[in-house]
SETI-161984 format. One record per residue (C-alpha): x, y, z. Coordinates in steps of 0.25 Angstrom, whole numbers, padded with zeros to 4 digits, always signed. Layout:
XYZ
...
This chain:
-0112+0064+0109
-0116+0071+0096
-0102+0073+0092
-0098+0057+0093
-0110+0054+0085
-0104+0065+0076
-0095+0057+0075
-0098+0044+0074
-0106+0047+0062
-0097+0054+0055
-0086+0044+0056
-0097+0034+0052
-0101+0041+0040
-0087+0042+0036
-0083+0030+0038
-0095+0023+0030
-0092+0033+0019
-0077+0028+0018
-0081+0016+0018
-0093+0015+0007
-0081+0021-0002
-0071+0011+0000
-0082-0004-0002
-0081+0000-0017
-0075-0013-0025
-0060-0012-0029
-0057-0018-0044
-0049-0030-0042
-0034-0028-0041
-0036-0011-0041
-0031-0011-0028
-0017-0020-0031
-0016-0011-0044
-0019+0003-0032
-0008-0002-0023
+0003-0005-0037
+0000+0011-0042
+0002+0017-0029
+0014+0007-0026
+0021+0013-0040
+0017+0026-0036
+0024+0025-0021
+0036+0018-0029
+0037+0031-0037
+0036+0041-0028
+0047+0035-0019
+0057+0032-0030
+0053+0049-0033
+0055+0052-0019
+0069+0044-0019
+0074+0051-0029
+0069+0064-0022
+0078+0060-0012
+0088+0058-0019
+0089+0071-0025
+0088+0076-0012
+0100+0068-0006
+0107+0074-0019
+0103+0086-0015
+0107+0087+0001
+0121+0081-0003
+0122+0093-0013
+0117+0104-0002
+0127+0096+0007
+0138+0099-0003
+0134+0116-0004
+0136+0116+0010
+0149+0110+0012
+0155+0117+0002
+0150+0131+0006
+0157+0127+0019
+0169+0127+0012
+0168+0141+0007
């Protein structure tokens, strides 16, 4: 029974901590101005990662190459 309490209070205590933090007033339009920053920052990081795969497509097709030809040998 002590343990549930535990608990309990605990999750209570945590919950009412998170929630104090997040009742603080927002500027208006931050949180549009939050989502376009982090929508550039996704939009590069894919168009990095695309290339990446690329380079490793580039890459395989050249490995695939060495070994056919050290077949041949």
């Amino acid at each position: 029974m002590n343990r549930i309490l535990l608990v309990i209070t605990v999750t209570l205590a945590l919950f009412s901590a998170t929630s104090v933090r997040s009742q603080a007033p927002q500027p208006p339009g931050s949180t549009l101005a939050g989502l376009q920053s982090i929508q550039r920052a996704n939009k590069a990081l894919i168009e990095k990662q695309q290339t990446t795969l690329e380079t490793l497509d580039d890459l395989k097709a050249a490995a695939d190459q060495l070994k056919a030809f050290g077949k041949r040998g």
